[in-house]
N, C-alpha and C positions, 0 to 999 in steps of 0.2 A: 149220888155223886156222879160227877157228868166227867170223864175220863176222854182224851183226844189222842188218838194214837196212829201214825201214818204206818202203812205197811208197804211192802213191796209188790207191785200190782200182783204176779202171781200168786202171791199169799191171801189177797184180797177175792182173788177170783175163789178159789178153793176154799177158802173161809162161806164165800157167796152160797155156792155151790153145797156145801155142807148144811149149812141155811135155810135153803130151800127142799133139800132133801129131809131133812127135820119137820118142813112147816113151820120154820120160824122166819122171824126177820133178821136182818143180818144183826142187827142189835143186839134183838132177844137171843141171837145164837152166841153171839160174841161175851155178851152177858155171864151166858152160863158157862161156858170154857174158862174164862177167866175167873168163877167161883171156884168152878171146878178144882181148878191146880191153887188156889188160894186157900182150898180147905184140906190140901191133903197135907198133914203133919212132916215138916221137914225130918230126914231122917239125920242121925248125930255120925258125927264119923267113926266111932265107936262100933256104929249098926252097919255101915257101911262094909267095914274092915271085917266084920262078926264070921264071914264065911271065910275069907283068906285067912284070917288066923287060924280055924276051925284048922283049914286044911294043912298049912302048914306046922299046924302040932300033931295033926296026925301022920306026915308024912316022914317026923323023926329029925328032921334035917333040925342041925344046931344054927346057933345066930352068925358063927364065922361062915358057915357053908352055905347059907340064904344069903349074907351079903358077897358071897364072892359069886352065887348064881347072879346075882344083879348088878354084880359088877362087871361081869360077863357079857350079860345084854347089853349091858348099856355102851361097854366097849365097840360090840356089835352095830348097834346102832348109829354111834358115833361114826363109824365106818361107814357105812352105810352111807351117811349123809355126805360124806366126803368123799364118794365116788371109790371105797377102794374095800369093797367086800374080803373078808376074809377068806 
């Protein structure tokens, strides 16, 4: 399959650069990165979430007190974005 993809010259230089460090061509390097992450198994959002849930069942906190910590934040934030820190 013959794939044409522009990149942004700094990413082309360091792509080069990687290339060459290899002993490949920029082709045969480009080749293999893009197998590379073509073959690694998308993770599920299930696997994603598997350690934050972990933690927040071991941290005891119930579902009212995890959304009001994030209610929190996000209050926080919103501030934040508006220039008026709490």
């Amino acid at each position: 399959m013959t794939l044409t993809i522009e990149l942004p010259a700094e990413a082309e230089s360091r792509l080069a650069d990687a290339a060459k460090k290899s002993g490949k061509t920029l082709s045969e390097y480009a080749t293999d990165v893009l197998v590379s992450v073509a073959d690694v198994p998308a993770e599920t959002f299930d696997q994603i979430l598997a350690p934050f849930r972990k933690e927040v069942a071991e941290s005891g906190m119930s579902e009212a007190e995890l959304d009001a910590f994030f209610g929190e934040v996000l209050d926080e934030v919103r501030a934040e974005r508006r220039g008026k820190t709490k």
